[in-house]
N, C-alpha and C positions, 0 to 999 in steps of 0.2 A: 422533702415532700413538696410539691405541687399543689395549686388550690383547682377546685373541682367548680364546673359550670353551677351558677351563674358566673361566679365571679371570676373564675378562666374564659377563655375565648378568644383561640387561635387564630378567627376573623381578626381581628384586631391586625394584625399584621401582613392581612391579604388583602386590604381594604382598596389600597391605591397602587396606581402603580408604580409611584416612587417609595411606597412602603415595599412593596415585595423586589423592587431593585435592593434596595438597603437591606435586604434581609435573607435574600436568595443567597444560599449557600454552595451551588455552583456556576462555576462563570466559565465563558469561552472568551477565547483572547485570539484574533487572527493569526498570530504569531506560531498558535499549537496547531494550525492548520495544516495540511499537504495535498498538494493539487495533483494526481496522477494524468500522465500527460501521454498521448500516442503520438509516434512522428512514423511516417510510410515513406520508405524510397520511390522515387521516380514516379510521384502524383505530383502534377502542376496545382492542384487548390486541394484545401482542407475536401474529405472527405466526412458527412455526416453520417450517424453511427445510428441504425433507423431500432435498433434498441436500447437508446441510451440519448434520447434528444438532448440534445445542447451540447454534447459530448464529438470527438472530432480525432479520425485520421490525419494528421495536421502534416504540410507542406514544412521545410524546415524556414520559410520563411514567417505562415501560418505562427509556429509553436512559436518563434521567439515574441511574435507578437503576445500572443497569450500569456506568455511569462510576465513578459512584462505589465500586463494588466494585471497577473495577481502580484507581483512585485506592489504596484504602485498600490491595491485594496489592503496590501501586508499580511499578506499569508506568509507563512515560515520558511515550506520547501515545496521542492517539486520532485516526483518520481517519475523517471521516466522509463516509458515502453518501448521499443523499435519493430519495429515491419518491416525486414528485408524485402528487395527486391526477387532475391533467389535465396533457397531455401535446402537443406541436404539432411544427409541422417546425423555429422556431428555436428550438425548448428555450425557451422566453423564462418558466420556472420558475423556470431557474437563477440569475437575476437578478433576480427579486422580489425586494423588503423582505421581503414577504408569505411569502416562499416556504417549504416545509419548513426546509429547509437553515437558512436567515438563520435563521428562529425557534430550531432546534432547538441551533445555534451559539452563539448566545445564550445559551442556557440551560446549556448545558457549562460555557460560560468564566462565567458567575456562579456557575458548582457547584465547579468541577474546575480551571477556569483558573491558580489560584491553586500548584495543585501537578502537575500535567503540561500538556504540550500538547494544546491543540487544532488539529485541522488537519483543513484541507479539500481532499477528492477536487476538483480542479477540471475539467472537461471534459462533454459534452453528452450524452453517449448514456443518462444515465438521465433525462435529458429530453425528447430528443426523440420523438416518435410513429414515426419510422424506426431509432429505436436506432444510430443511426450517431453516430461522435463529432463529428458537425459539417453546417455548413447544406451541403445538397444542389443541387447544379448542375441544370439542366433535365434531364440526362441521366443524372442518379440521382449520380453522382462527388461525391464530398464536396469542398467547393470551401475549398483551405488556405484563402487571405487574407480570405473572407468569414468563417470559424471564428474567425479572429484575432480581431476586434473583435468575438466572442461571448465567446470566453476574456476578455477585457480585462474586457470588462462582468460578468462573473461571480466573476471575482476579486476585482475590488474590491468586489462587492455581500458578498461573504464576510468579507472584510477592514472593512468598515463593521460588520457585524454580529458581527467578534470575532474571528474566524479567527486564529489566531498563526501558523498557516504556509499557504500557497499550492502544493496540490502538480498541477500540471496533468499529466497523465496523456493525452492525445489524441493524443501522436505527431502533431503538423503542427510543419511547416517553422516557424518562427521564432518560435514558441507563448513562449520564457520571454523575450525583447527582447519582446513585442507585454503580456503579463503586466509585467514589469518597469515598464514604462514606465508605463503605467498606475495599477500601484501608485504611485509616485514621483510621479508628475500628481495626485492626489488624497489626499497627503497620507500617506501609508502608505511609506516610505523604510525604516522599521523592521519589514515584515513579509519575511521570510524565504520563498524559493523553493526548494524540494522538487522536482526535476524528474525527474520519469519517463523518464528520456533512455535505457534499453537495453528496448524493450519489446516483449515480440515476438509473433505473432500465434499462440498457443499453443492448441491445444487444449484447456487445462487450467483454463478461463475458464469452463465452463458454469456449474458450478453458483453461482458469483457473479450468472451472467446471470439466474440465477434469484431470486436476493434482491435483487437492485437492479430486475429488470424491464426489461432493457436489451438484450434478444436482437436483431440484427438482424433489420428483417423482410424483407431481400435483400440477397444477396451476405453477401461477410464485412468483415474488416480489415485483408486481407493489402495492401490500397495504399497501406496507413499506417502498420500498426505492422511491426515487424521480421521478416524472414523467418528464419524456425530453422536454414536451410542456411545464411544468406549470411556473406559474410566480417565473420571478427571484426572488423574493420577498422573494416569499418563500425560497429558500437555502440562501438567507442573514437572516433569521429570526428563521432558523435553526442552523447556526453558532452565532450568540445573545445567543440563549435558551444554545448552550453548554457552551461557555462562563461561560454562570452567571451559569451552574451548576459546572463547578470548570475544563474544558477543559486548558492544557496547550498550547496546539497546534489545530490545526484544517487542515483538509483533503477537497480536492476535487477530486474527482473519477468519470467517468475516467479525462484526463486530457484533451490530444488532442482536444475532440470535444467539450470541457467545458472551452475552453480558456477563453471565454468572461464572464464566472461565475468566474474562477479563479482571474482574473482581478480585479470582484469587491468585489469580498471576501479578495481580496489583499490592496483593498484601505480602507474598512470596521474597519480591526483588526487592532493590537499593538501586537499581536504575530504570531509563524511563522505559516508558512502559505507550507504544503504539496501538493501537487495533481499527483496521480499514474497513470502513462502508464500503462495501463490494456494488458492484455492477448491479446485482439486483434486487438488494437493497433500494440503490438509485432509482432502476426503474420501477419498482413498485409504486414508490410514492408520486416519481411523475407519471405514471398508468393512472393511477388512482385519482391523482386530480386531473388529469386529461378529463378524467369521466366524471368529473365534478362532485364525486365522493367524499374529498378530504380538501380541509384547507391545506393547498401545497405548501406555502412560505410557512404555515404554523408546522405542518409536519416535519418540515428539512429540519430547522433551530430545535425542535423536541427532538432529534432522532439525535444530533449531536449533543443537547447536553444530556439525553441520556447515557453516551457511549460516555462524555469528559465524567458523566456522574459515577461510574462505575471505577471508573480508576485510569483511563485512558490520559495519558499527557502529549500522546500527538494524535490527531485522527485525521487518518486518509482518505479524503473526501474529494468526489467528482464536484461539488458543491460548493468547493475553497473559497474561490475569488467569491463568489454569489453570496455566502455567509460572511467574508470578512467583510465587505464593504458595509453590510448589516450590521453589523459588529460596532462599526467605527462611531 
């Protein structure tokens, strides 16, 4: 039992601010950070991203710079996006040597390798010329099993060229076994999978579609990724299926509005446990204080420890470097 006011009074421990430091029961650390990164073929300067301010098309001389500033604030990793120059129905970008990605991966892990993660967005839609996350059936359906041995192909072109994690993000049926294996067949047994396994077809995607260049150009992605109504069940039974395909890690996307998914995806697993501030997410809160609505800097730090409060141990935030250095 507990004593009852007067002589209770949970003031008592919100009084100052080095009381509620010493007392705060979630903490952010820049290390649980991840900086989601865009690189564009054949732009001579960062390109600004006019729904997502502070956010950037980056030059690959651009990104490395930027790496290296959240390197030095001590965020953890970086995910990276690519923008081809040319674009086709099998993405066949995303598998270049040649390709942005490969190039720009390379140049991370000889920069930054050394002290966070590299890791790479795995899946099609900022390759292909239909924006959809995968090769297209005659009748426009994105055809799972033919997508597989595109993932396949693409992972491991990322994994050749440096990649330290693997996070496939397409929502198809058996995407991290068809990845997996793949890596493990060509040598790569020691690259880690990041799986996108709670993902869901969210409104809140635009303005990314607008820096990676990936809008669909019919239909949406409600056949594939997750519906916002449907039963919990299902994205716990989604993270199970990755799991036992050989997932090291596991994702919830977006985060914000998917607290109470991340929650029990969090009590569910034995490993870490992701979930990404999406695009717009980000803009909301800089819209909002734009118009002098919300304290910005109090909003950013609340929106993360509430995603770290729910159970999140990495969070993918446009906001990395901005927070860790806050952090420090």
């Amino acid at each position: 039992m507990t004593a009852q006011f007067p002589a209770a009074r949970p003031r008592r421990l919100r009084r100052t601010a080095p009381m509620r430091r010493m007392a705060a029961g979630t903490r952010l650390h820049p290390a649980e950070l991840v900086l989601p990164m865009f690189v564009k073929e054949g732009i001579g300067e960062p390109n600004p991203i006019g729904s997502m301010p502070g956010v950037f098309q980056h030059t690959r001389d651009s990104l490395r710079k930027a790496a290296h500033e959240a390197a030095e604030a001590g965020v953890g990793g970086l995910i990276l996006f690519g923008i081809p120059a040319v674009k086709d129905a099998r993405g066949s970008a995303g598998d270049d040597p040649a390709g942005i990605v490969q190039q720009a991966v390379a140049d991370l892990v000889s920069d930054v390798g050394d002290t966070m993660v590299v890791m790479t967005d795995t899946c099609l839609d900022e390759f292909t010329d239909h924006g959809h996350c995968g090769i297209l059936t005659a009748a426009g359906e994105v055809d799972n099993d033919a997508t597989l041995e595109r993932y396949a192909a693409v992972a491991v072109a990322q994994a050749r060229a440096g990649s330290q994690v693997i996070a496939p993000s397409g929502m198809m049926d058996g995407q991290v076994a068809a990845i997996r294996a793949a890596l493990d067949g060509n040598g790569f047994e020691q690259v880690p999978v990041l799986a996108y396994s709670a993902k869901y077809a969210s409104a809140l995607y635009g303005p990314f579609r607008d820096a990676a260049e990936c809008a669909p150009q019919f239909g949406d992605r409600s056949a594939y990724q997750q519906d916002p109504a449907g039963p919990v069940g299902e994205a716990l039974r989604e993270v199970r299926l990755d799991l036992a395909e050989g997932a090291d890690a596991v994702m919830v996307k977006p985060a914000l509005l998917y607290l109470d998914i991340l929650r029990q995806v969090r009590d569910l697993v034995d490993v870490p446990v992701a979930a990404y501030q999406v695009s717009g997410e980000y803009a909301m809160i800089e819209a909002a204080a734009a118009n002098g609505w919300i304290d910005r800097d109090r909003a950013i730090m609340e929106s993360l420890v509430a995603i770290r409060r729910a159970g999140a141990d990495m969070i993918l935030t446009y906001w990395a470097t901005e927070a860790a250095r806050r952090l420090c």
